[in-house]
C-alpha positions in Angstrom: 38.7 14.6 -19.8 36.5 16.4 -17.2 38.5 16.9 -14.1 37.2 17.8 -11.0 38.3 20.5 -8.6 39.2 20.9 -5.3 37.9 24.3 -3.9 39.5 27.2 -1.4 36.9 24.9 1.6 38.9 21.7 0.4 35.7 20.4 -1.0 35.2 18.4 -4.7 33.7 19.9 -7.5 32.6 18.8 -10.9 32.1 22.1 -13.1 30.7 19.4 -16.0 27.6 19.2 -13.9 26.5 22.7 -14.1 28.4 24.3 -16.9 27.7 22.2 -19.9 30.4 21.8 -22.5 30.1 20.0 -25.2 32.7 18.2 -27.6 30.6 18.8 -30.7 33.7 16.8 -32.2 31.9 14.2 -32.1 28.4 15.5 -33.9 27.8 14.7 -37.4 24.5 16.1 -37.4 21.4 17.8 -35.9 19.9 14.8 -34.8 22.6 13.3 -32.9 22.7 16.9 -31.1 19.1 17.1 -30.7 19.5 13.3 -29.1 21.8 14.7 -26.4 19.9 17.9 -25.8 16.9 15.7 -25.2 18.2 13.8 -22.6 20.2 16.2 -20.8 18.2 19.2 -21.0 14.7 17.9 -22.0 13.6 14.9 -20.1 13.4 16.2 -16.4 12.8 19.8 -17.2 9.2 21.0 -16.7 8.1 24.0 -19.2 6.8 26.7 -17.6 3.3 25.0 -18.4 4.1 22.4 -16.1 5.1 24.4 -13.6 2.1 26.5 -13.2 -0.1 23.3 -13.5 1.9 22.3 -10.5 1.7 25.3 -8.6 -2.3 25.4 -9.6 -2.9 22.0 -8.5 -0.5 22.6 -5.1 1.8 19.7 -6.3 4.5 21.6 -4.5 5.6 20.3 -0.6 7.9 22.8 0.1 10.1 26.0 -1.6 13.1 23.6 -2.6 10.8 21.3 -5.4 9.6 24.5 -6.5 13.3 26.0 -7.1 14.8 22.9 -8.3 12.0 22.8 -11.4 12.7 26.5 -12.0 16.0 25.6 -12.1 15.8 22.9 -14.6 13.1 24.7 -16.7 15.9 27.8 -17.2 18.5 24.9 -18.5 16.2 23.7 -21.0 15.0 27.3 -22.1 19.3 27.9 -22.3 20.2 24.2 -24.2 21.3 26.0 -27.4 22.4 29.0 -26.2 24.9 28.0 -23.2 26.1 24.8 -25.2 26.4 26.5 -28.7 27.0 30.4 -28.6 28.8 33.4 -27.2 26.5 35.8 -26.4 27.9 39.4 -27.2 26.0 42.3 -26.5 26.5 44.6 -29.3 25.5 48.6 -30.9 23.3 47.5 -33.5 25.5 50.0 -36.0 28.8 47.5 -35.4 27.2 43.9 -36.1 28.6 42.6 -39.3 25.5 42.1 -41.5 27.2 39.6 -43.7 29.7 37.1 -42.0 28.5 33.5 -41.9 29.5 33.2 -38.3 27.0 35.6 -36.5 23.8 35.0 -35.5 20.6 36.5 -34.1 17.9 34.4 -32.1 14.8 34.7 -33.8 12.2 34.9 -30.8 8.6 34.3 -29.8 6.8 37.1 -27.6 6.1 34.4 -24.5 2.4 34.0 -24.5 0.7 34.0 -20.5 4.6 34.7 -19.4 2.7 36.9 -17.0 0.7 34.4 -15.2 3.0 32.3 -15.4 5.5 34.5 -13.2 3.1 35.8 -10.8 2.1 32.4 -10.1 5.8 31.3 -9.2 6.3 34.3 -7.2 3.0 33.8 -5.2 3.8 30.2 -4.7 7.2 30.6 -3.5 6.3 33.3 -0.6 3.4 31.0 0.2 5.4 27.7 0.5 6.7 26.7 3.8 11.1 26.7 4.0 12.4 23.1 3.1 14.9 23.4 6.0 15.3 24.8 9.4 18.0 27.2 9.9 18.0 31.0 8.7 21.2 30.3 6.9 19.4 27.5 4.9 16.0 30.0 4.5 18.7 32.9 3.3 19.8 30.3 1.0 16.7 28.9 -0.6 16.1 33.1 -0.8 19.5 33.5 -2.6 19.1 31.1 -5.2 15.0 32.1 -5.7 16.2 35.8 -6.1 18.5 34.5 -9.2 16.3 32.2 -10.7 13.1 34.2 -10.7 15.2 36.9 -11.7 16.3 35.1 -15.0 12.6 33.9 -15.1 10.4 36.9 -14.8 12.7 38.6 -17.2 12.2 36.5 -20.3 10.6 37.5 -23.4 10.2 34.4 -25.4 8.8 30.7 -25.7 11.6 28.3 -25.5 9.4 25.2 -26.9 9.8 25.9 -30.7 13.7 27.4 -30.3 16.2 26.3 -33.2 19.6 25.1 -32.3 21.3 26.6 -35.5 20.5 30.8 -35.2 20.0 32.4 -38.3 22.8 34.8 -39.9 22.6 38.8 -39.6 21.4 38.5 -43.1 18.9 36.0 -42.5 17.4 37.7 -39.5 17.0 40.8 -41.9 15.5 38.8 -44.9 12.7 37.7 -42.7 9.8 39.3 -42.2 8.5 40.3 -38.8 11.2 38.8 -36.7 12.3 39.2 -33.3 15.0 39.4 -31.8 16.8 40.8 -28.3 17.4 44.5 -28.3 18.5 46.9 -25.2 19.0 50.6 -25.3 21.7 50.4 -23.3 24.1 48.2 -21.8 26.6 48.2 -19.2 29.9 46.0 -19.8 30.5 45.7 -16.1 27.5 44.2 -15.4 28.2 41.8 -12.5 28.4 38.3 -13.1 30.1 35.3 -11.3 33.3 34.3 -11.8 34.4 30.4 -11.9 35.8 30.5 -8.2 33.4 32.0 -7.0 31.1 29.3 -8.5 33.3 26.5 -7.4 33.8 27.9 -3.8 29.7 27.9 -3.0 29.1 26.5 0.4 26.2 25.0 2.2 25.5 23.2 5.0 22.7 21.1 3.2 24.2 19.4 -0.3 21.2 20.1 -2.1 21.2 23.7 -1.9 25.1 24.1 -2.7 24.2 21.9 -6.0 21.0 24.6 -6.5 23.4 27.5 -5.7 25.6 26.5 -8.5 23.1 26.2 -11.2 21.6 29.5 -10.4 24.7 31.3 -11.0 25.6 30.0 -13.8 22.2 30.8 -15.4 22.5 34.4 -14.1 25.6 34.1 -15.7 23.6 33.8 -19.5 22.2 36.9 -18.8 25.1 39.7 -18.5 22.9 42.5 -18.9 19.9 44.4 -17.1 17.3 42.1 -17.9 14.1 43.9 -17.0 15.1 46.3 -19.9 14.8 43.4 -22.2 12.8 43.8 -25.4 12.2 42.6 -28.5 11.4 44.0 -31.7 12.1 43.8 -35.4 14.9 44.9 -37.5 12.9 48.4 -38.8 12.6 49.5 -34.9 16.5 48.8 -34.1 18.4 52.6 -34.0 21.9 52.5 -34.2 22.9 53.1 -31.2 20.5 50.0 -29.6 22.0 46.9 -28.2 21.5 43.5 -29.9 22.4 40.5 -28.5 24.8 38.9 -31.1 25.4 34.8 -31.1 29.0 34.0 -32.0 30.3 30.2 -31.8 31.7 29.1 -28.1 34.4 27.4 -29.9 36.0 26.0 -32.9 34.6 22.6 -32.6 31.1 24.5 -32.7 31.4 26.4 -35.6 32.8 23.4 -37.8 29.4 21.9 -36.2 27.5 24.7 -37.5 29.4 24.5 -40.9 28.8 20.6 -40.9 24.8 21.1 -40.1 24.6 24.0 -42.5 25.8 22.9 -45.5 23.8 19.8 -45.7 26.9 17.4 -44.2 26.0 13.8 -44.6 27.3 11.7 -41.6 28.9 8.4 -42.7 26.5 5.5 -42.1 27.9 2.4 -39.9 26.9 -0.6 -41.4 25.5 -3.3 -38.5 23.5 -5.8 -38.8 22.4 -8.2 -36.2 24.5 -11.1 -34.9 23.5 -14.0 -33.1 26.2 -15.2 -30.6 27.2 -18.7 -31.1 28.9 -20.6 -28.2 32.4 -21.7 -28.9 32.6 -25.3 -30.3 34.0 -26.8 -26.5 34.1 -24.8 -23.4 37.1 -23.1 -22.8 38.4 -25.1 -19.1 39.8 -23.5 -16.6 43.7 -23.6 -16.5 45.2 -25.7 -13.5 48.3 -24.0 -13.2 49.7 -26.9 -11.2 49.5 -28.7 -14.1 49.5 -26.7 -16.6 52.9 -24.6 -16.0 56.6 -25.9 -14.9 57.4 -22.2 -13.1 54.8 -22.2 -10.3 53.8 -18.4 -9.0 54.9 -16.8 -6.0 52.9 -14.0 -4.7 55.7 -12.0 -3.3 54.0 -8.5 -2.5 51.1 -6.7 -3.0 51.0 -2.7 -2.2 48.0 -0.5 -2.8 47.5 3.0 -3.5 43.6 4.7 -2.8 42.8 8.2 -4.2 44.0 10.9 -1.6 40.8 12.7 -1.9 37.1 11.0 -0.3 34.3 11.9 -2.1 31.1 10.5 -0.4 27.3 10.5 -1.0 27.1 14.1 -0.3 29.6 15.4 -2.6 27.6 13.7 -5.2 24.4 16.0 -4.1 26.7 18.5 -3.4 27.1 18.4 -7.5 23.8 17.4 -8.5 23.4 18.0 -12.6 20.8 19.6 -13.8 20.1 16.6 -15.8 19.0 14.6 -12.7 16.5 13.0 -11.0 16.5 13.4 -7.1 18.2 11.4 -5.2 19.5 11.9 -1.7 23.0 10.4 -0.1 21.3 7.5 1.5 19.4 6.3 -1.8 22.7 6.0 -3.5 23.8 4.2 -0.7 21.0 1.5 -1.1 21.2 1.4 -4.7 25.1 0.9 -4.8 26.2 -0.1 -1.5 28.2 2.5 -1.8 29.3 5.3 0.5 32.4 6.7 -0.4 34.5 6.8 -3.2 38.3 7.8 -3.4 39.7 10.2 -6.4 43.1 11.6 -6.8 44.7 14.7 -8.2 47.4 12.7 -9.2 47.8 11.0 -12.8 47.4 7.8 -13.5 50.8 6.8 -13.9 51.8 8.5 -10.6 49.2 6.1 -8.9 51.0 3.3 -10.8 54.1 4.2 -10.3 54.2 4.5 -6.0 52.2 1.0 -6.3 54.7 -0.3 -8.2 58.1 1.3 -6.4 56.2 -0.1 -2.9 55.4 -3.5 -4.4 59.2 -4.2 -5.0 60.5 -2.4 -2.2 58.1 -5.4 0.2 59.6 -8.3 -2.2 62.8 -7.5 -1.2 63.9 -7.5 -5.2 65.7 -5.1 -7.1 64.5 -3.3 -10.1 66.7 -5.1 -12.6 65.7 -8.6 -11.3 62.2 -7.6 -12.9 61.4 -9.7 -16.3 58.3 -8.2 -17.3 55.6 -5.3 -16.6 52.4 -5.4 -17.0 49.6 -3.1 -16.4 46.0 -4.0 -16.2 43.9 -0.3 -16.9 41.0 0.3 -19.0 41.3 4.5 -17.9 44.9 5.3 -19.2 45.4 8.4 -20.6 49.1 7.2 -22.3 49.2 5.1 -25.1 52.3 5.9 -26.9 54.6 5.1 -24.8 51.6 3.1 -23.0 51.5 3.1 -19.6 53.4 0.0 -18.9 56.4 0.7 -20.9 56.5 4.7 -19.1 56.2 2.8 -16.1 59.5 0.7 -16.9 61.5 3.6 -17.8 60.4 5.4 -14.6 61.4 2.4 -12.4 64.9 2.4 -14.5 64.9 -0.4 -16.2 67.1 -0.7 -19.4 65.0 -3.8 -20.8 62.2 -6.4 -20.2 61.5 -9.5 -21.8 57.8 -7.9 -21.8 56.3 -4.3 -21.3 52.2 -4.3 -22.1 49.1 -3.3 -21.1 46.0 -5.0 -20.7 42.9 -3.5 -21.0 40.5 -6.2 -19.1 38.4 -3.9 -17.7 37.0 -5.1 -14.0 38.8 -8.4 -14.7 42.2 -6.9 -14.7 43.2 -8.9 -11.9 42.6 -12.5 -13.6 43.6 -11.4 -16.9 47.0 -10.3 -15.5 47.6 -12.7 -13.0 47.0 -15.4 -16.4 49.4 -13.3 -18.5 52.3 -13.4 -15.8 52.4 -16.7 -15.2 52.9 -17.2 -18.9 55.4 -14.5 -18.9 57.1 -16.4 -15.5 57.4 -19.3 -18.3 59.8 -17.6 -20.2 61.7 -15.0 -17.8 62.1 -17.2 -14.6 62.3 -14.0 -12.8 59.7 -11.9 -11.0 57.2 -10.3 -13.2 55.3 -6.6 -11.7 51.7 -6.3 -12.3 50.1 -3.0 -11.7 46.1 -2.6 -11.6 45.6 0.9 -12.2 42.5 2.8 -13.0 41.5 6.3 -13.0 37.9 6.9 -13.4 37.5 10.5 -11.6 38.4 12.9 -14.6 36.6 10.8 -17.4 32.8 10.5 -15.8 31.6 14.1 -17.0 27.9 14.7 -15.6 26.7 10.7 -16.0 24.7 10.0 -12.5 25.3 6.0 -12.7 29.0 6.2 -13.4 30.1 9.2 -10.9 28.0 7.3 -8.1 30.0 3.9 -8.7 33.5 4.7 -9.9 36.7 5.9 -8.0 40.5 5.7 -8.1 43.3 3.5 -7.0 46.1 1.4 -7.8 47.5 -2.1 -6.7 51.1 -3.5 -7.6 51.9 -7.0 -7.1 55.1 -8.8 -7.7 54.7 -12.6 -8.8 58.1 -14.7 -8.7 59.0 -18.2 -9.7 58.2 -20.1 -6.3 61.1 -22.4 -4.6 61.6 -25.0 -5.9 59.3 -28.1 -4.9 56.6 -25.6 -3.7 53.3 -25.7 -5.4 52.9 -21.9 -5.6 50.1 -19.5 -4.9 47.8 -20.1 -7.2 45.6 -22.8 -8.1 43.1 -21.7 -11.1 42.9 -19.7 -13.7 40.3 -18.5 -16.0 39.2 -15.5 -18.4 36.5 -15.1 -20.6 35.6 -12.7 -23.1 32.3 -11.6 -25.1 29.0 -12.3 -25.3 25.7 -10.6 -27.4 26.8 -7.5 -28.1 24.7 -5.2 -25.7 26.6 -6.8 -23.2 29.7 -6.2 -24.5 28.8 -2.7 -25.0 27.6 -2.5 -21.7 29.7 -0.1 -20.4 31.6 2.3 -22.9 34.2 4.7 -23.0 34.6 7.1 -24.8 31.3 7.5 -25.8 29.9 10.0 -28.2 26.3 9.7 -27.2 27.3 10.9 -23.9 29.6 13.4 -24.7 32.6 11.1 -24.4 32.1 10.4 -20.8 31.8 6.7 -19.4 28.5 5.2 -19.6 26.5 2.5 -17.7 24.0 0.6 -19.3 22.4 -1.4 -15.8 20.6 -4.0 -17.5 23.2 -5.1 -19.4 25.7 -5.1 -17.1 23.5 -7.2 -14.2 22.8 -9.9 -17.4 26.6 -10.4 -18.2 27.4 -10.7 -14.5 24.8 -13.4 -13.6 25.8 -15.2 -16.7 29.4 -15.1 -15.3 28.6 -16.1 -12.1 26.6 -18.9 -13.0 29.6 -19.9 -15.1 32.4 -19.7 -12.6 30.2 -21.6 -9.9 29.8 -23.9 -12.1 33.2 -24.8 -13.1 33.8 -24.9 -8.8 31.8 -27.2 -8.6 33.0 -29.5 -11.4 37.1 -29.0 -10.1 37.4 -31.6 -7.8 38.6 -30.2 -3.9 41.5 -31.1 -1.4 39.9 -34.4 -0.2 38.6 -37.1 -2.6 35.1 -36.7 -3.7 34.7 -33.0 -3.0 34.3 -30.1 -5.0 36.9 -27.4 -5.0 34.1 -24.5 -4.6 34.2 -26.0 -0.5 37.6 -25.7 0.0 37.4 -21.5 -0.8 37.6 -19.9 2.6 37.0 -16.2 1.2 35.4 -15.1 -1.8 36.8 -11.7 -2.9 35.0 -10.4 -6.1 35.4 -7.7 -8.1 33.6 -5.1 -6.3 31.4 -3.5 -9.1 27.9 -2.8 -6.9 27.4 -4.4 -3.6 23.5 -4.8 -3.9 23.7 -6.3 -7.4 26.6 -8.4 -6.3 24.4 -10.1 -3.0 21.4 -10.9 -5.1 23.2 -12.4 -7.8 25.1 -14.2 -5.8 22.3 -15.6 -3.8 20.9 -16.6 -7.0 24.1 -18.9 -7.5 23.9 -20.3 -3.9 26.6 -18.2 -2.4 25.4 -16.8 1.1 26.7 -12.9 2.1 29.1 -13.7 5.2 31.2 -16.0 2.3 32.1 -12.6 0.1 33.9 -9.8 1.5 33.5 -6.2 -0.1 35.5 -2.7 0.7 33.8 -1.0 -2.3 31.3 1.4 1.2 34.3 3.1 1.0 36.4 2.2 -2.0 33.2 2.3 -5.1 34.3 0.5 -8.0 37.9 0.8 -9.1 37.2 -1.5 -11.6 40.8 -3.6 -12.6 42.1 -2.4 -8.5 39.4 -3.4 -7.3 40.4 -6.8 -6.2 43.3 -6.9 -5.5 42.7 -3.7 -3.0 39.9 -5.5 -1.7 42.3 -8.4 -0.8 44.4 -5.4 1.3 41.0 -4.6 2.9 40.7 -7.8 4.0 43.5 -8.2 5.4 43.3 -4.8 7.3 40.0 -5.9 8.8 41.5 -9.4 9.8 38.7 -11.1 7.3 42.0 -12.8 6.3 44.4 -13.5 9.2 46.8 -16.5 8.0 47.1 -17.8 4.7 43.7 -18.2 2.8 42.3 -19.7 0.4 40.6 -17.2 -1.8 37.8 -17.0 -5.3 38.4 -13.7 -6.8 35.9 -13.2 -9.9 36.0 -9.9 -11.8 33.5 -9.1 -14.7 32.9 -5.6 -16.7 33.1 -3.8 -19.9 33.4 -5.7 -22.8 31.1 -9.1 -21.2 35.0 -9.3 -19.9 34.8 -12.2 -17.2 37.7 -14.3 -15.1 38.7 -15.4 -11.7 41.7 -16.9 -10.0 41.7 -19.0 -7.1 44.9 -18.2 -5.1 46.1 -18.7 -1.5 46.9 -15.3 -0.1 49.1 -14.5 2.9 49.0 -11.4 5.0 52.7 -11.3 5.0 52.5 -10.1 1.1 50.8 -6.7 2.2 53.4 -3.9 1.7 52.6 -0.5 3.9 50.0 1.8 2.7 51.6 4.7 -0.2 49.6 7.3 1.4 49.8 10.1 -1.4 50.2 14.2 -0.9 46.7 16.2 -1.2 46.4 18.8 -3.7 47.9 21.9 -2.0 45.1 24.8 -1.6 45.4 28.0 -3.2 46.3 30.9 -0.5 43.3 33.8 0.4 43.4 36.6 -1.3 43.4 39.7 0.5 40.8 42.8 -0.6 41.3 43.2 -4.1 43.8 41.0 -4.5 43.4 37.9 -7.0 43.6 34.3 -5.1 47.3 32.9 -4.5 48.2 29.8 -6.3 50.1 27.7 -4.6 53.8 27.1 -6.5 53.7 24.6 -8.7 55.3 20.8 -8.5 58.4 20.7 -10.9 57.6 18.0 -13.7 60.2 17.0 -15.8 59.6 17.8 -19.7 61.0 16.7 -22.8 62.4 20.3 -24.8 63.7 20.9 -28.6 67.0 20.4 -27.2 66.0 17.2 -25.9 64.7 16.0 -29.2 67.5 17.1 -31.5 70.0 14.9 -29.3 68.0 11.6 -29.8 67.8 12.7 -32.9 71.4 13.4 -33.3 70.4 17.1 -35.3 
C-alpha cells in the first residue's frame, strides 16, 4: 500500500512519486532490478551529455524544460543509491573493514563535468522565466539553486555505476579506487524534513511537483558538497570522512544477500496457449424465465471519496519517471477531470453504503439473507470483506457471506449471483460494490490518472408476487488470450506491486465485449413483435472505465454518444462502483427521471465482461452518505513540533480478547 497524504494546505500528496521505495521483496535477481530501474529512472532521464547537446543546440524554450531534465538527470545519477542504501557519513578510523553489510561506492572522476556545469549555469540565466509572476520566477530560482547545487557538486560518472557497492574489504583489495571522502562533516547539516516536503506550495502544479523532487535530491546529499573529493584508500587519514553505504532496509539486504551469493530465481514454466472458443456460446440468462423469485431493486445508496483530486493534483505530483503532460491532456486522453479518494478504509466505504441501502428499503438487518461484495481492491481477506461486513451490520448468520472479485464487472457479476442467492433465501440479499484504488497506484501515470474511490450498496428483494421484477437480462463473461486477461494487474511485481494498465490490451478486450453484448441485443427479441430488445433500452449506463475509449468503441458498435451516459469527469474509474454510481448520477442529473429501461455493460481486469439490462426507478436512490474529511493537523507555533489532531477511537481485538474465545 502507498497511501497518499493530505497536507497542513488540505492538499493531496503521493510521497511514492518523489521518494522512491522499493519492495525488493519481490526481486529475485539483478535483472529484474535493473528492469525496474530502467524504466523508472532510465528511460526519460537525459545524461548530462544530453543536456549539454541540448543546451548547445538551444533545444531549450524556457528555464522550466531545462530544470525538469536536471531534475530527472539527478534521479538517474541517485537510482541505486536512494532505492538501495543509507548513506552514513563516517571517520574513516570507525568503518568496520570487514562486515558484509557495508559498502563503499567505487567512483569515476566525471570527465568534462566542468563544461558541462558552466553550460547549465549559463543557460539557465540566459533562458527567459516559464511563468509570469515573481513568486513563480523565485520558484523556478528556488528549485535551480538545489538542483544545480547537487549538480555542480558531483564528482563522478553515473553511466557505468553498479547497483551492488562493493564491501570495506573489497574497496581496499582494489587497486586505484575511488571513493567519497570529506575532511570534515557537520551532523547538523540542514536537510528537509517529510512535512516540509509534503507541505510545498505553488501556484502553478508543475513547479510544486519540481519543488518536491529537488528537495529530496538535496536530501541525498547531507553534507557540504563543494568539499567533496575523492581519492583512494592510501590518501584517507583517520580522522577524514567517508561516505559509508548501509542497506535502507531488511528487504534490501536479503536482496543484496540473494544477488551476492549467486541466488537462482525459480523459473515459471509458460508456454504459449491458443484460446479456443467454448464448444456453444454461453446465452444470456432471461431471468423472467429462467428464475421463479423475480428481483426487486429495493435501494441503491452511494458513497464517493471525501477527498477531490483533479488534473492538477496529478501535476501537482508529477514522478520523476514521467513524461509531460499538463491537466488538460489528461483530460482528453481520459475524459477525466476529477477523481474522488478517501481517507477512510475500504470497509468503512462499504459499510455506510450498506447501513444507507437498508435504512431506504425500509428492511431490518435480520431480514437480510445474504451479502455480497463485489471488490477487486480489498485489503481483508480473512475475515473477507463481506463476511466483516455482516458482523458489522449485526447479523448472527446468512445463508451466504462472499466476495466477488469481478473487477469493472462487479455490478453484473453480483447482480447474477443474488438472484441465484434470492432462489434459495426468498429474502433480500445486500450487494455492496466497493473499490479502493487510491492507496494501491504507487507512482504508475496511467493508473493514478484513471482510478478513484467509492462505494454503492444495493438491496435486491423477492418482487410481489405477480410482478415481473427489475431485471430483464443477465450475462457474464470471463477470459480471453491471455494478455488480455493480464491486462490490468495487481499486485504487480514488475511495477513494484502497484496496479498496472496495459492500454492496448485493455481497448482489445473491451471492443471484443462490446461487439459481443450488441450482438446478443440485437438477437433478444424487444417488447413488440419483430423487434430487437437493443431498441427498447432507453439509457445505456456502462462501466465508466475511460470516456474517450468508451465513445469510439462504441461508435464502432453503432451506438451514438447522447445514448450512453458517463459521471466518470468527475467520478474516474471506480471500477466494480462505477455503475451502479453512475446510475445515482443519472438520476441526479435527471438523465433518468421515471422508471427506465437501462444496458449496463462493465468489462476489466481479467478479460472480465457482463451486463444487465434492468428497469431502474428514481425512487430506489437512498440520500447521499456524505463521509467526514481527514481532520488537519494544528500549526505549530516557533519551535514547536506540528499538533496532531486526536486520534478516532477504533475498536481492537486484545490478548484478553483472544484467551476468552479461546476459553484459556
Amino acid at each position: 500500500m502507498k497511501p497518499f497524504v493530505v497536507n497542513n494546505h488540505g492538499r493531496l500528496v503521493f510521497p511514492a512519486n518523489f521518494a522512491p521505495d522499493l519492495d525488493f521483496s519481490v526481486l529475485d535477481s539483478l535483472e529484474q532490478f535493473g528492469a525496474v530501474i530502467g524504466r523508472d529512472f532510465e528511460s526519460k532521464a537525459p545524461t548530462g551529455t544530453d543536456i549539454l547537446a541540448r543546451v548547445e543546440a538551444g533545444s531549450y524554450p524556457s528555464r522550466f524544460e531545462l530544470l525538469r531534465d536536471l531534475g530527472q538527470n539527478l534521479f538517474w545519477v541517485n537510482r541505486y543509491s536512494m532505492t538501495m542504501y543509507d548513506k552514513r557519513p563516517t571517520r574513516w578510523r570507525d568503518v568496520a573493514r570487514h562486515r558484509p553489510d557495508v559498502f563503499l561506492p567505487v567512483l569515476t572522476p566525471w570527465v568534462d563535468g566542468a563544461r558541462k556545469v558552466a553550460a547549465v549555469e549559463q543557460a539557465y540565466r540566459e533562458l527567459p522565466a516559464t511563468w509570469d509572476s515573481d513568486e513563480d520566477r523565485a520558484a523556478e530560482d528556488t528549485v535551480f539553486d538545489l538542483l544545480f547545487d547537487v549538480f555542480r557538486n558531483r564528482r563522478h560518472h553515473a553511466t557505468e555505476l553498479p547497483a551492488v557497492k562493493p564491501t570495506v574489504a573489497e574497496f581496499l583489495r582494489t587497486p586505484g579506487a575511488l571513493t567519497f571522502v570529506l575532511p570534515e562533516h557537520d551532523p547538523d547539516y540542514p536537510v528537509f524534513s517529510t512535512p516540509e516536503i509534503h507541505d510545498v506550495q505553488a501556484a502553478v502544479p508543475e513547479l510544486e511537483a519540481l519543488t518536491r523532487w529537488a528537495m529530496v535530491l538535496h536530501n541525498q546529499y547531507p553534507w557540504d558538497r563543494s568539499k567533496t573529493e575523492l581519492r583512494p584508500a592510501a590518501e584517507i587519514g583517520d580522522d577524514d570522512i567517508v561516505i559509508a553505504f548501509h542497506p535502507r532496509t531488511r528487504e534490501v539486504a536479503a536482496f543484496l544477500d540473494r544477488v551476492r551469493t549467486g541466488h537462482v530465481p525459480a523459473q515459471r514454466s509458460a508456454s504459449p496457449v491458443t484460446p479456443k472458443p467454448p464448444v456453444r456460446p454461453f446465452p444470456p440468462v432471461k431471468v423472467r424465465e429462467a428464475f421463479a423469485v423475480q428481483p426487486a431493486l429495493e435501494a441503491l445508496a452511494i458513497v464517493r471519496g471525501e477527498l477531490v483530486c483533479d488534473n492538477s493534483d496529478v501535476v501537482r505530483n508529477t514522478s520523476f519517471s514521467w513524461s509531460p503532460m499538463s491537466a488538460a491532456e489528461i483530460s482528453a486522453k481520459t475524459g477525466i477531470d476529477q477523481r474522488r479518494y478517501t481517507s477512510h478504509d475500504i470497509g468503512e466505504l462499504a459499510l455506510a453504503a450498506a447501513r444507507a441501502a437498508i435504512a431506504h428499503s425500509g428492511r431490518s438487518t435480520d431480514e437480510i439473507g445474504a451479502v455480497l461484495v463485489a471488490t477487486c481492491t480489498s485489503d481483508r481477506l480473512i475475515p473477507s470483506l463481506s463476511t466483516w461486513l455482516s458482523g458489522e451490520l449485526g447479523l448472527l448468520q446468512t445463508h451466504c457471506s462472499a466476495d466477488i472479485v469481478a473487477a469493472c464487472a462487479g455490478l453484473p457479476y453480483g447482480l447474477a449471483e443474488a438472484v441465484r442467492q434470492l432462489q434459495e433465501v426468498e429474502r433480500p440479499v445486500l450487494l455492496v460494490c466497493v473499490e479502493k484504488f487510491s492507496d494501491k497506484i504507487g507512482s504508475v501515470r496511467t493508473s493514478r490518472m484513471i482510478f478513484g474511490d467509492g462505494a454503492a450498496a444495493m438491496v435486491v428483494s423477492p418482487a410481489a408476487e405477480g410482478s415481473a421484477g427489475d431485471i430483464d437480462i443477465l450475462q457474464t463473461y470471463a477470459s480471453g488470450p491471455v494478455g488480455q486477461v493480464n491486462s490490468i494487474i495487481w499486485p504487480n511485481p514488475e511495477f513494484d506491486n502497484d496496479i498496472t494498465v496495459y492500454g492496448p490490451e485493455v481497448k482489445a478486450l473491451v471492443s471484443r465485449y462490446l461487439d459481443q453484448m450488441i450482438g446478443e441485443l440485437g438477437d433478444l427479441p424487444g417488447d413488440a413483435p419483430g423487434t430487437a430488445l437493443l431498441a427498447d433500452i432507453e439509457l445505456i449506463v456502462p462501466h465508466q472505465a475511460n470516456k474517450t475509449m468508451i465513445l469510439q468503441l462504441a461508435e464502432k458498435a453503432g451506438l451514438t454518444a447522447d445514448q450512453l451516459y458517463f459521471d466518470i469527469e468527475t467520478m474516474g474509474n471506480v471500477s466494480a462502483a462505477s455503475i451502479p454510481i453512475a446510475l445515482f448520477d443519472a438520476v441526479r442529473d435527471k438523465a433518468i427521471t421515471g422508471p427506465t429501461r437501462v444496458f449496463a455493460p462493465g468489462f476489466g481486469a481479467g478479460a472480465v465482461g457482463g451486463y444487465a439490462v434492468l428497469t431502474v426507478d428514481p425512487a430506489i436512490m437512498a440520500p447521499e452518505v456524505q463521509l467526514s474529511t481527514p481532520p488537519q493537523a494544528a500549526p505549530a507555533g516557533p519551535g514547536e513540533l506540528p499538533r496532531t489532531p486526536d486520534p478516532v477511537a477504533v475498536a481492537t481485538t486484545t490478548s484478553d480478547d483472544v484467551r476468552v474465545a479461546f476459553g484459556v
